[in-house]
N, C-alpha and C positions, 0 to 999 in steps of 0.2 A: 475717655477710655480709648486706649490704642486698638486699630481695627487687628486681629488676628493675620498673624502671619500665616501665607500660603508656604505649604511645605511641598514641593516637587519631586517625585519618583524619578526624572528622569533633566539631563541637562542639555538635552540635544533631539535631533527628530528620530537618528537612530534610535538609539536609548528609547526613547517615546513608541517606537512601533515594536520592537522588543517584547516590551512590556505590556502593549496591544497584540503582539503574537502571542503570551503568555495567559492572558485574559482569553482568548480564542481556544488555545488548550485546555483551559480549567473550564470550558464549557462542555467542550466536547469529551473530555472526561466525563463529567457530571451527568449530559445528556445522555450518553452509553450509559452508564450504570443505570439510569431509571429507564430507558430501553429494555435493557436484558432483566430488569424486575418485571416490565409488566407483561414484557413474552412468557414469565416464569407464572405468570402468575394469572395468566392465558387473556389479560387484558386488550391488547394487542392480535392481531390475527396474522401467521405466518407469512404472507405475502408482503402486506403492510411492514412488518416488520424487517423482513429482508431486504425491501429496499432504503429504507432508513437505514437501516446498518448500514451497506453497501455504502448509500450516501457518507454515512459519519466515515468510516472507513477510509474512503479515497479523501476527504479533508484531513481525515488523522496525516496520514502519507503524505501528503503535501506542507502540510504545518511544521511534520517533524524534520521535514528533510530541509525547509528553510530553519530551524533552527539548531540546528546537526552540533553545530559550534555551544549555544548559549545553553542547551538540555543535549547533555548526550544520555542521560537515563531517562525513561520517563518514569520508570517505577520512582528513581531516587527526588524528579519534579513532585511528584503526588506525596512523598512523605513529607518532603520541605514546606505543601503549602498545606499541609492535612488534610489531604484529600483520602477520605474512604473509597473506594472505588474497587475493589479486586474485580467483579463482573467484568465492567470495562477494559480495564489492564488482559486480562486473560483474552477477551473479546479481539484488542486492539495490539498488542502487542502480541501476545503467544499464539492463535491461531490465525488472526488474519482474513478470516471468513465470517459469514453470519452462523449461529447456531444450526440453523436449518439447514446449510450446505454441511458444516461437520457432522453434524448426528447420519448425511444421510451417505456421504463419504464413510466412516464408520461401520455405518450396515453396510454396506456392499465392500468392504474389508474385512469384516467379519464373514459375508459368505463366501468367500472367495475369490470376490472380482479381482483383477487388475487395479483396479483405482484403489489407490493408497489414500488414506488421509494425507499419509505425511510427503506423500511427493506432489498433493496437490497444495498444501501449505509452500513447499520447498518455488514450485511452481510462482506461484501466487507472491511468494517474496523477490523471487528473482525477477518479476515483471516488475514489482515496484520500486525495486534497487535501478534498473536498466533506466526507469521513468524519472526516477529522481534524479539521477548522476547527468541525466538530459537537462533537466531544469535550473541543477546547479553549473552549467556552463563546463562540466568537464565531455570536452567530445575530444579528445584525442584517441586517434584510433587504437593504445593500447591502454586505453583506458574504459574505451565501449568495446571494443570485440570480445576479451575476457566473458561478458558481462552476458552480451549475446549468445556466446559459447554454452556457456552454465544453464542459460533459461533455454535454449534449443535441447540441450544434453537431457533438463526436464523433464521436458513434452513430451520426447520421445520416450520416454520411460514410462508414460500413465498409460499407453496400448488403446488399442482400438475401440475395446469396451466400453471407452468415456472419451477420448476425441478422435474421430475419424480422418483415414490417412491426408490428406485434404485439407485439414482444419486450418482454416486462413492464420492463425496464428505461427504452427511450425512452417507454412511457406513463405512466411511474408521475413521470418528470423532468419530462415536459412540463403534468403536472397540477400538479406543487407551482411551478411558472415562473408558471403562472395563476394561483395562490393568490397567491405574492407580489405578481404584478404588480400586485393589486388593493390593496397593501398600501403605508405611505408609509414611504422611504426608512432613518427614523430609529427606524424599529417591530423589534422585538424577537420571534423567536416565543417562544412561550410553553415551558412546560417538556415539555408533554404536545404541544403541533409538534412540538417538537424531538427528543424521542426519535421520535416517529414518522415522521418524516423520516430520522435514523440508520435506524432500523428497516428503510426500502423502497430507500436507498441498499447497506445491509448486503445484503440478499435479494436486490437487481438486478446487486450485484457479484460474489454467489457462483452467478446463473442467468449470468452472463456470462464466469463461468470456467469453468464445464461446458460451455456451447457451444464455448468454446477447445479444449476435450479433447476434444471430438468430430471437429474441426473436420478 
Protein backbone atom coordinates (compact mmCIF):
# COMPACT_ATOMS: atom_id res chain seq x y z
CA UNK A 1 0.00 0.00 0.00
CA UNK A 2 1.54 3.39 -0.99
CA UNK A 3 2.33 5.57 2.07
CA UNK A 4 0.01 8.83 1.71
CA UNK A 5 1.10 11.61 0.12
CA UNK A 6 2.06 14.79 2.19
CA UNK A 7 0.25 17.84 0.83
CA UNK A 8 2.13 21.26 1.77
CA UNK A 9 0.34 24.70 2.31
CA UNK A 10 3.36 26.34 1.55
CA UNK A 11 6.66 25.90 -0.88
CA UNK A 12 9.09 28.18 0.77
CA UNK A 13 10.00 29.58 4.43
CA UNK A 14 8.30 32.71 3.53
CA UNK A 15 5.09 31.20 2.53
CA UNK A 16 5.54 29.00 5.65
CA UNK A 17 5.62 31.98 8.17
CA UNK A 18 2.74 33.76 6.27
CA UNK A 19 0.64 31.03 7.01
CA UNK A 20 2.16 30.90 10.74
CA UNK A 21 1.21 34.63 10.82
CA UNK A 22 -2.36 33.67 9.75
CA UNK A 23 -2.62 30.86 12.31
CA UNK A 24 -1.49 33.73 15.01
CA UNK A 25 -4.42 35.91 13.65
CA UNK A 26 -7.19 33.26 13.70
CA UNK A 27 -6.17 32.87 17.41
CA UNK A 28 -6.21 36.14 18.55
CA UNK A 29 -9.53 36.65 16.70
CA UNK A 30 -10.96 33.74 18.50
CA UNK A 31 -9.29 34.60 21.83
CA UNK A 32 -11.01 38.21 21.75
CA UNK A 33 -14.27 37.01 21.02
CA UNK A 34 -14.42 34.66 24.04
CA UNK A 35 -12.68 37.61 25.99
CA UNK A 36 -15.51 40.02 25.32
CA UNK A 37 -18.19 36.97 26.08
CA UNK A 38 -16.94 36.41 29.37
CA UNK A 39 -16.68 40.26 30.40
CA UNK A 40 -20.31 40.22 29.04
CA UNK A 41 -21.24 37.77 30.90
CA UNK A 42 -19.33 39.14 34.15
CA UNK A 43 -17.04 35.99 34.16
CA UNK A 44 -13.96 37.86 33.92
CA UNK A 45 -13.31 40.87 36.36
CA UNK A 46 -12.66 44.48 34.85
CA UNK A 47 -9.16 44.81 35.64
CA UNK A 48 -8.23 41.30 34.66
CA UNK A 49 -9.89 41.84 31.62
CA UNK A 50 -8.32 45.18 30.54
CA UNK A 51 -5.22 44.08 30.63
CA UNK A 52 -5.68 41.00 28.36
CA UNK A 53 -7.30 43.12 26.08
CA UNK A 54 -4.66 45.61 26.08
CA UNK A 55 -2.35 42.69 25.75
CA UNK A 56 -4.43 41.09 22.69
CA UNK A 57 -4.75 44.54 21.30
CA UNK A 58 -1.00 45.55 21.00
CA UNK A 59 -0.35 41.83 19.35
CA UNK A 60 -3.50 42.57 17.09
CA UNK A 61 -1.27 45.85 15.76
CA UNK A 62 1.76 44.25 15.41
CA UNK A 63 0.44 41.05 13.33
CA UNK A 64 -1.59 43.32 11.16
CA UNK A 65 0.98 45.73 10.32
CA UNK A 66 3.50 42.74 9.42
CA UNK A 67 0.89 41.68 7.22
CA UNK A 68 -0.46 44.94 5.63
CA UNK A 69 0.31 43.34 2.11
CA UNK A 70 -1.12 39.43 2.53
CA UNK A 71 -4.61 40.74 4.69
CA UNK A 72 -5.39 44.21 3.98
CA UNK A 73 -9.15 43.45 5.45
CA UNK A 74 -9.36 41.72 8.52
CA UNK A 75 -13.16 41.80 8.55
CA UNK A 76 -12.77 40.20 4.75
CA UNK A 77 -9.82 37.46 6.69
CA UNK A 78 -12.66 36.37 9.25
CA UNK A 79 -15.32 35.80 6.38
CA UNK A 80 -12.71 33.81 4.14
CA UNK A 81 -11.71 31.51 6.96
CA UNK A 82 -15.43 31.58 8.77
CA UNK A 83 -14.56 33.02 11.51
CA UNK A 84 -17.67 34.22 13.70
CA UNK A 85 -16.29 36.89 15.70
CA UNK A 86 -18.18 40.46 15.48
CA UNK A 87 -17.22 41.02 19.58
CA UNK A 88 -13.67 40.96 18.50
CA UNK A 89 -13.76 42.68 15.07
CA UNK A 90 -15.62 45.74 16.84
CA UNK A 91 -13.14 45.20 19.86
CA UNK A 92 -9.96 45.15 17.47
CA UNK A 93 -10.68 46.87 14.69
CA UNK A 94 -13.48 49.66 15.26
CA UNK A 95 -12.55 50.99 18.78
CA UNK A 96 -9.10 50.06 19.52
CA UNK A 97 -9.58 50.20 23.46
CA UNK A 98 -10.78 47.75 26.10
CA UNK A 99 -14.59 47.92 26.70
CA UNK A 100 -13.87 49.54 30.09
CA UNK A 101 -11.79 52.47 28.85
CA UNK A 102 -14.90 53.09 25.99
CA UNK A 103 -17.93 52.86 28.24
CA UNK A 104 -15.91 55.18 30.57
CA UNK A 105 -14.81 57.68 27.68
CA UNK A 106 -18.62 57.63 26.88
CA UNK A 107 -19.74 58.73 30.21
CA UNK A 108 -17.56 61.55 30.60
CA UNK A 109 -18.76 62.51 26.94
CA UNK A 110 -21.92 62.28 27.79
CA UNK A 111 -21.55 64.69 30.85
CA UNK A 112 -19.61 67.00 29.24
CA UNK A 113 -16.15 66.51 29.60
CA UNK A 114 -13.66 67.34 27.11
CA UNK A 115 -12.65 63.73 26.46
CA UNK A 116 -14.11 62.62 23.54
CA UNK A 117 -14.37 58.92 22.94
CA UNK A 118 -13.82 59.59 19.45
CA UNK A 119 -10.54 61.71 19.74
CA UNK A 120 -9.39 59.18 22.15
CA UNK A 121 -9.89 56.29 19.57
CA UNK A 122 -8.45 58.96 16.81
CA UNK A 123 -5.43 59.29 19.41
CA UNK A 124 -4.95 55.76 20.06
CA UNK A 125 -4.85 54.90 16.02
CA UNK A 126 -2.51 57.53 15.37
CA UNK A 127 0.07 56.15 17.99
CA UNK A 128 -0.27 52.76 16.40
CA UNK A 129 0.02 53.92 12.71
CA UNK A 130 3.35 56.15 13.88
CA UNK A 131 4.59 52.51 15.75
CA UNK A 132 3.91 50.49 12.89
CA UNK A 133 5.27 52.64 9.92
CA UNK A 134 8.60 52.47 12.57
CA UNK A 135 8.60 48.67 12.34
CA UNK A 136 7.95 48.50 8.89
CA UNK A 137 11.30 50.19 8.10
CA UNK A 138 9.57 53.48 6.46
CA UNK A 139 11.69 56.35 8.44
CA UNK A 140 11.91 58.92 5.92
CA UNK A 141 11.37 62.02 7.30
CA UNK A 142 8.35 62.77 5.03
CA UNK A 143 6.95 59.89 5.78
CA UNK A 144 7.31 60.07 9.84
CA UNK A 145 6.69 63.72 10.36
CA UNK A 146 3.08 63.74 8.64
CA UNK A 147 2.50 60.94 11.16
CA UNK A 148 3.85 62.87 14.27
CA UNK A 149 2.02 65.97 13.11
CA UNK A 150 -1.65 64.12 13.13
CA UNK A 151 -0.87 62.30 16.66
CA UNK A 152 0.47 65.63 18.31
CA UNK A 153 -2.71 67.68 16.54
CA UNK A 154 -4.58 64.69 18.70
CA UNK A 155 -3.44 65.15 22.07
CA UNK A 156 -3.70 68.51 21.96
CA UNK A 157 -7.29 68.36 21.44
CA UNK A 158 -8.38 65.83 24.35
CA UNK A 159 -7.66 69.09 26.98
CA UNK A 160 -6.56 69.19 30.34
CA UNK A 161 -9.42 67.20 31.80
CA UNK A 162 -7.86 63.80 30.85
CA UNK A 163 -4.09 64.59 30.03
CA UNK A 164 -2.27 67.09 31.61
CA UNK A 165 -0.23 69.97 30.01
CA UNK A 166 3.01 68.01 30.73
CA UNK A 167 1.86 64.60 29.76
CA UNK A 168 5.15 62.90 28.57
CA UNK A 169 3.44 61.85 25.55
CA UNK A 170 2.65 65.47 23.79
CA UNK A 171 6.44 66.53 24.98
CA UNK A 172 8.20 63.77 23.90
CA UNK A 173 6.08 64.27 19.95
CA UNK A 174 6.62 67.76 19.84
CA UNK A 175 10.44 67.44 20.48
CA UNK A 176 11.00 64.72 17.74
CA UNK A 177 8.45 67.22 15.08
CA UNK A 178 11.51 69.72 15.99
CA UNK A 179 14.25 67.42 15.20
CA UNK A 180 12.69 66.62 11.88
CA UNK A 181 11.76 69.79 10.95
CA UNK A 182 15.32 70.73 10.97
CA UNK A 183 15.70 67.83 8.77
CA UNK A 184 15.39 67.60 4.72
CA UNK A 185 12.57 65.84 3.29
CA UNK A 186 14.33 62.91 1.60
CA UNK A 187 16.71 62.20 4.93
CA UNK A 188 16.42 58.91 6.56
CA UNK A 189 16.62 58.58 10.53
CA UNK A 190 19.24 56.51 11.34
CA UNK A 191 18.92 53.14 13.05
CA UNK A 192 19.69 54.29 16.66
CA UNK A 193 16.64 57.48 15.82
CA UNK A 194 14.65 55.06 14.96
CA UNK A 195 14.57 52.75 17.63
CA UNK A 196 14.47 55.56 19.82
CA UNK A 197 11.87 57.10 18.50
CA UNK A 198 9.80 53.43 18.57
CA UNK A 199 11.17 53.57 22.07
CA UNK A 200 9.27 57.13 23.39
CA UNK A 201 6.17 56.42 21.01
CA UNK A 202 5.97 52.68 22.81
CA UNK A 203 6.39 54.42 26.50
CA UNK A 204 3.76 57.56 25.69
CA UNK A 205 1.37 54.90 24.34
CA UNK A 206 1.36 52.77 27.35
CA UNK A 207 1.61 56.37 29.92
CA UNK A 208 -1.57 57.02 27.78
CA UNK A 209 -3.53 53.93 28.41
CA UNK A 210 -3.10 54.16 32.08
CA UNK A 211 -4.37 57.51 32.12
CA UNK A 212 -7.53 55.87 30.23
CA UNK A 213 -7.96 53.42 33.20
CA UNK A 214 -7.91 55.80 35.49
CA UNK A 215 -9.92 58.14 33.67
Amino acid sequence: MAAPMEIRLWNDKREREMYDSFADLYAILKTMEKLEKAYVRDLVGSAEYEAECLKLIAQFRTLTASLAGAVPSVDRFAEAYRIDCPAALHRLVTAGVPATVEHRLQSASASGSAASAAVVAECTQHFITAMDTLKLNMVAVDQVHPLLSDLSSSLSRLGGNLLPPDFEGKVKVKEWIARLAKMRAADELTEQQTRQLLFDLESSYNAFMAVLSTT
